[in-house]
VOVODO-47039 format. One record per residue (C-alpha): residue number from 0; residue in three letters; z negated, x negated, y. Coordinates in steps of 0.1 Angstrom, whole numbers, m for minus. Layout:
BEGIN
i:aa:z:x:y
NUM:ala:Z:X:Y
...
This chain:
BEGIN
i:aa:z:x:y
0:unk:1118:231:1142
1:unk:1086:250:1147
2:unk:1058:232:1166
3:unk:1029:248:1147
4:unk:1045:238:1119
5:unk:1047:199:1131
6:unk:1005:203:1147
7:unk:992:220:1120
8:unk:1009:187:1101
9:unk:990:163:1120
10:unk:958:183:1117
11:unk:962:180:1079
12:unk:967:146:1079
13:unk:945:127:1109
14:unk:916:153:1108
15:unk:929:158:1146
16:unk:951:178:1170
17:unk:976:155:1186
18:unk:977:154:1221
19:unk:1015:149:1229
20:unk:1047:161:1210
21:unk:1074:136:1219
22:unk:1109:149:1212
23:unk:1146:131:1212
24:unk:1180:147:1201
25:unk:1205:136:1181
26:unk:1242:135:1194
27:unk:1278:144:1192
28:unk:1306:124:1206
29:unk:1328:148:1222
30:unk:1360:125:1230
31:unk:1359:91:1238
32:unk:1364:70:1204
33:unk:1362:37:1198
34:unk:1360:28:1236
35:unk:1326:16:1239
36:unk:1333:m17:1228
37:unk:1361:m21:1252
38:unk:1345:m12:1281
39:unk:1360:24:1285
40:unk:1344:57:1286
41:unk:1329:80:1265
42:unk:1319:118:1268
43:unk:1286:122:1242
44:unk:1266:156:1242
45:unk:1234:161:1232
46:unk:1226:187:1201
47:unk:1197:208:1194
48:unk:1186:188:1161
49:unk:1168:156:1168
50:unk:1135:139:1159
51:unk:1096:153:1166
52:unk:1069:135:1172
53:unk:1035:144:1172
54:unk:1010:123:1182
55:unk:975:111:1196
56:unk:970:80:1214
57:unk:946:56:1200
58:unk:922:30:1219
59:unk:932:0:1208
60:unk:969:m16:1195
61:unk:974:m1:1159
62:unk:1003:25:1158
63:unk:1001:48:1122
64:unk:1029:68:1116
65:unk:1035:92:1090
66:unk:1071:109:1080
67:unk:1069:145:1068
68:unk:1106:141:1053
69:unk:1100:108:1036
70:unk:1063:118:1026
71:unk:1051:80:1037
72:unk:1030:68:1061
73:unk:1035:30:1077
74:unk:1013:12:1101
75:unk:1016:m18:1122
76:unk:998:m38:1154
77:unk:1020:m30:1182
78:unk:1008:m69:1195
79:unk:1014:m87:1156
80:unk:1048:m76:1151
81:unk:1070:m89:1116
82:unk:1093:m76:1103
83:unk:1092:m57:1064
84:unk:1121:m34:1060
85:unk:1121:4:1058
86:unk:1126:31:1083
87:unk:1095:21:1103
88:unk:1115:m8:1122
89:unk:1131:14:1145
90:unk:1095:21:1157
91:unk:1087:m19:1158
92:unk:1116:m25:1174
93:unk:1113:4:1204
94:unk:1075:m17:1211
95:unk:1091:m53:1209
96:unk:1113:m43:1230
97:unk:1091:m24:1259
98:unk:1066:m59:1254
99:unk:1090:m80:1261
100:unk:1098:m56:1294
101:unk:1067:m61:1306
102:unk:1047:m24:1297
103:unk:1013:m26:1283
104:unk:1014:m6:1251
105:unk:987:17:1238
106:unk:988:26:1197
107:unk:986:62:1182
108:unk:989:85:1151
109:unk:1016:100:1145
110:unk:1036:127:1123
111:unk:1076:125:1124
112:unk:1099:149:1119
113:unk:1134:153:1121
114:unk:1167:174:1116
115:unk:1193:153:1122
116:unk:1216:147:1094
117:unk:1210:115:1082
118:unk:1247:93:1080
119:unk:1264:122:1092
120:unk:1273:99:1125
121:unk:1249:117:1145
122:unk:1229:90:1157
123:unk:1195:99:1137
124:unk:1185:64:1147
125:unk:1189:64:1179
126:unk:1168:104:1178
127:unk:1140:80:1164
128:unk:1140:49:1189
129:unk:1140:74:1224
130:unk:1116:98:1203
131:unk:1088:63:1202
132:unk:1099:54:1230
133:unk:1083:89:1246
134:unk:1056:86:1223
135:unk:1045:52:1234
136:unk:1051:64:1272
137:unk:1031:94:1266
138:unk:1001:75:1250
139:unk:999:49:1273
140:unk:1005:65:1306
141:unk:1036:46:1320
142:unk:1064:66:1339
143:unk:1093:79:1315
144:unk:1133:59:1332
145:unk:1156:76:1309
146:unk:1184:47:1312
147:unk:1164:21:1317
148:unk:1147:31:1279
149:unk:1183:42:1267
150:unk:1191:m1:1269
151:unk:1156:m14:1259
152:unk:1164:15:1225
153:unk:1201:0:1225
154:unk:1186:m39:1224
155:unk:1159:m30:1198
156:unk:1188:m17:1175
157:unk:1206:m46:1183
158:unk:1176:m72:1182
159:unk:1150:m65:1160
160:unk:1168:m39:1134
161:unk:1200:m62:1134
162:unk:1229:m36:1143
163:unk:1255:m43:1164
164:unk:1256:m7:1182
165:unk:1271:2:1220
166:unk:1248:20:1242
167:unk:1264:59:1241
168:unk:1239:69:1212
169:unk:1207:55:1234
170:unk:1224:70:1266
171:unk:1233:103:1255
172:unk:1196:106:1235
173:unk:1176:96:1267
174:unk:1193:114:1293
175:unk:1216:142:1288
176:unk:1210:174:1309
177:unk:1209:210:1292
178:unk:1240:230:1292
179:unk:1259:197:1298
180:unk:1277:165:1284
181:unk:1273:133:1299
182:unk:1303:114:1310
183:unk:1289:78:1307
184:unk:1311:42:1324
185:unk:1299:19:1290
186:unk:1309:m10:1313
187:unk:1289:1:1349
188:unk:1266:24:1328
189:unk:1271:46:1356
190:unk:1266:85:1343
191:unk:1276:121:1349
192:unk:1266:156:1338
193:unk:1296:177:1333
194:unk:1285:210:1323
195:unk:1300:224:1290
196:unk:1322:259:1297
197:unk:1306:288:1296
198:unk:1309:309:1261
199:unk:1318:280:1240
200:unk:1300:264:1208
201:unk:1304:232:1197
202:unk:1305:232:1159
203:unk:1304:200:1138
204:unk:1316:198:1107
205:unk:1303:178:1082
206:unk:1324:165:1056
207:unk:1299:155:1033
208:unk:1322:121:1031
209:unk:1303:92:1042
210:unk:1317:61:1059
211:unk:1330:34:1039
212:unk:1350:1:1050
213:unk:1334:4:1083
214:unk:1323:m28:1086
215:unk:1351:m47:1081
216:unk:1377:m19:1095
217:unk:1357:m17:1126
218:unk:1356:m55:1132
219:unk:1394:m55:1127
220:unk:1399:m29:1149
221:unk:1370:m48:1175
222:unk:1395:m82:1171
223:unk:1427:m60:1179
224:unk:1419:m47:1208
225:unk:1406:m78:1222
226:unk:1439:m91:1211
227:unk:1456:m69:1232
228:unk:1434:m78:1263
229:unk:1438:m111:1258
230:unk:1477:m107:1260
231:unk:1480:m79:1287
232:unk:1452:m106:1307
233:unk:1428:m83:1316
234:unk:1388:m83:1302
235:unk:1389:m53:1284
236:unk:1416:m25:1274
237:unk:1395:m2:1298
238:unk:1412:m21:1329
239:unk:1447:m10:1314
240:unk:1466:23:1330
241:unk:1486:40:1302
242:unk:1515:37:1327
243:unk:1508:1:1332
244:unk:1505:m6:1288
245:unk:1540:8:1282
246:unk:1552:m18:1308
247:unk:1539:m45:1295
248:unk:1533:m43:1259
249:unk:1562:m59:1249
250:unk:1556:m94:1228
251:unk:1531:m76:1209
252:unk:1532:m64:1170
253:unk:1534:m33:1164
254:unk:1497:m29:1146
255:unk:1485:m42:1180
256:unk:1505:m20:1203
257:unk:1490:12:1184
258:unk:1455:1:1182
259:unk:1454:m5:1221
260:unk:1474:22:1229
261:unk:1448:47:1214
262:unk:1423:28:1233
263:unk:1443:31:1265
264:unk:1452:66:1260
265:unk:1415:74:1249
266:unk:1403:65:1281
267:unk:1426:88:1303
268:unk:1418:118:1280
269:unk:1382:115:1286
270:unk:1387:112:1325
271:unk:1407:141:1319
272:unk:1383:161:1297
273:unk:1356:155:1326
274:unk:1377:172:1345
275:unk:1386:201:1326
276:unk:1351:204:1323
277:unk:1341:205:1360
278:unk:1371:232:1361
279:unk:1360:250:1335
280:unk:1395:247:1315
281:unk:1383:250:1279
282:unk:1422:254:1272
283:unk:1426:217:1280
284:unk:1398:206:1272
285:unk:1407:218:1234
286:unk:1444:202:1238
287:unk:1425:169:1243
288:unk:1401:168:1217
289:unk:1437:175:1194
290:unk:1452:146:1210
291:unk:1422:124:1205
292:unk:1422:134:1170
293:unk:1464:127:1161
294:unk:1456:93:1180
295:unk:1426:82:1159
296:unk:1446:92:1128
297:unk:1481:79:1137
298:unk:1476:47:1160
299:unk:1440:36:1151
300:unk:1438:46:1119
301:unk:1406:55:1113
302:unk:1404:88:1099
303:unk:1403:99:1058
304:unk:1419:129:1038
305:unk:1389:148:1042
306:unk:1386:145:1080
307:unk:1424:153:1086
308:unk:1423:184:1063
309:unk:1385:198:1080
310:unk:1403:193:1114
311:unk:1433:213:1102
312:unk:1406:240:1085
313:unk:1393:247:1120
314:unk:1421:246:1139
315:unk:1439:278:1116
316:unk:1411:298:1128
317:unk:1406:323:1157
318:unk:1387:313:1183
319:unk:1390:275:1180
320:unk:1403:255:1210
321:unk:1406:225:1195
322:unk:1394:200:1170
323:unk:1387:162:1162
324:unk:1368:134:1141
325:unk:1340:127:1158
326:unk:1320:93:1154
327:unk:1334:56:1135
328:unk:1353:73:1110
329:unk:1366:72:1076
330:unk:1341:101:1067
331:unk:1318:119:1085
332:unk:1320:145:1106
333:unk:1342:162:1132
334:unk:1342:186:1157
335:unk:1352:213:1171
336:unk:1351:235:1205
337:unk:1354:273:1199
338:unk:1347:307:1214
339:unk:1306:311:1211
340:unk:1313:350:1198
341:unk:1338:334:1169
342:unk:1313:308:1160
343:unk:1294:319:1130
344:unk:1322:339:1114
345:unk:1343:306:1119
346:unk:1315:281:1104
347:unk:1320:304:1070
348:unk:1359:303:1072
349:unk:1356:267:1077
350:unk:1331:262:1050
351:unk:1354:285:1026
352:unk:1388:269:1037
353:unk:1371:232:1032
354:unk:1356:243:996
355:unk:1396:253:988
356:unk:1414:225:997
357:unk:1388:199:988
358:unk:1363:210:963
359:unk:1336:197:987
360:unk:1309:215:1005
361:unk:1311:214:1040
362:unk:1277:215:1064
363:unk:1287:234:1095
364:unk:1263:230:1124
365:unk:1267:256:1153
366:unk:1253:234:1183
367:unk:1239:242:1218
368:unk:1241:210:1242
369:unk:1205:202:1246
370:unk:1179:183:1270
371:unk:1176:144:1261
372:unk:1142:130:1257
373:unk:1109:145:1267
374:unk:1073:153:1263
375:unk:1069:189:1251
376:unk:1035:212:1254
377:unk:1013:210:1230
């Protein structure tokens, strides 16, 4: 995204020059699937698409926002908030939500843009919420606590827009670290930046099939697990060695055993993978995304034809280390950790492989891990 591009957008539109440029990424989960929700641990990265922001503060409470991609602009009083539907209540929600905190709130103009694939599983929403979030922190001169608006983003999803996310989107958004993923405790929140190996790319690949049956798939899965937990008598499957599960798993069914044991095993491969990271072994860390993958397909259930036969598209070629679904499932995208060199030349093999077996185009994204939110120069 060019910033001129973005400025001399605002100009056209308020008659202005904005003051600030707020800016949020989008993310990629690198392992660590369908853990959240059971207390366990996840390894997000963020990518170098996300959502822009240009704006100007304004004097008194009224917040103006116009979207470049949806060519519409929506307004509302930051201190009369209802609800009305529409894309602009991620915006209402990020200033309930810093209100009810205690921050005195300042309105502005803005323009939004964004490049984030938009039900890719990418987290465009949660690129939106940290990107107002900057912009109200910007135009009304509090101090920017990356976590601390990571859960106020996370409870305005939850709250005001009404869904029922975990906090990895929010975390990874606010506060990731250039040239590094960010090992995040979804029970302590406590973080870490593990820095991503050095001449790799992470490519996602999208499958250009989108999630259905989540709902009611992921609320199974949500109620097996906590089935498990409930019978191994701990809080949450997080509190479970993989040692310890084979031990003790006897009594349950066999639909329960495999959806905890891809929770339990989950967990140790992304302890592991911030390991390999902090060694530098891109080898393993490759091994474990495969793992991850063959677990999410074969005890959890949750992948499609389309993500099974992308995975095994970029695994065939040279230069991969390894590959996975990435995100809730059943469509999507997934993704893959290969030699930075290799990376173009195997975003077209990919692309052409996909288009073979599937008759689908593929969108191939060849990502640097990026910064999380922040005020940029105007």
């Amino acid at each position: 995204m060019n910033p001129n591009d973005l400025i001399h957008s605002f100009e056209s539109h308020f008659n202005a020059k904005p003051v600030f440029i707020a800016h949020a990424p989008g993310r990629v989960n690198l392992i660590g699937e369908h853990t959240d929700y059971n207390d366990g641990f996840v390894l997000p990265m963020a990518i170098d698409r996300g959502v822009w922001l240009a704006l100007r503060p304004r004097q008194d409470g009224k917040v103006r926002i116009f979207s470049l991609d949806l060519e519409t602009e929506s307004e509302f009083e930051i201190y009369s908030l209802h609800r009305e539907g529409g894309w602009i209540e991620y915006p209402k929600g990020i200033a309930s939500e810093l209100i009810k905190a205690g921050y005195s709130l300042k309105g502005f103009d803005a323009v939004l843009t964004g490049n984030v694939p938009r039900g890719a599983g990418l987290s465009s929403s949660a690129a939106v919420e940290l990107a107002t979030a900057c912009a109200f922190a910007a135009a009304s001169g509090f101090e920017w606590d990356a976590p601390r608006m990571a859960r106020l983003a996370q409870k305005a999803e939850n709250e005001w827009v009404g869904v029922n996310c975990g906090i990895m989107d929010q975390m990874a958004s606010a506060a990731c670290k250039e040239a590094h993923a960010l090992f995040l405790d979804c029970r302590s929140l406590e973080i870490q930046h593990a820095p991503l190996p050095q001449d790799v790319s992470v490519v996602i690949l999208d499958t250009s099939t989108r999630r259905g049956l989540v709902d009611s798939a992921y609320n199974e899965r949500r109620s097996q697990c906590e089935k498990a937990a409930d019978w191994l008598r701990v809080k949450a499957l997080r509190d479970v060695s993989v040692e310890e599960f084979h031990k003790r798993k006897t009594g349950l069914d066999e639909i329960t055993i495999r959806r905890a044991r891809h929770v339990v095993t989950e967990n140790a491969r992304v302890l592991e993978a911030l390991e390999a990271m902090k060694q530098g072994d891109v080898k393993r860390l490759g091994e474990l995304f495969n793992a991850s993958h063959e677990s999410l397909r074969d005890d959890f259930e949750v992948t499609n034809d389309a993500l099974n036969i992308m995975v095994a598209c970029a695994r065939e070629q040279p230069g991969c280390y390894g590959a996975r679904m990435t995100g809730a499932g059943f469509g999507g995208c997934a993704v893959a950790l290969v030699e930075r060199e290799k990376a173009e030349a195997f975003a077209q093999d990919v692309a052409a492989a996909y288009r073979h077996r599937c008759d689908l185009e593929a969108s191939i994204y060849v990502c640097q891990a990026s910064a999380g939110a922040r005020i940029l120069q105007v």
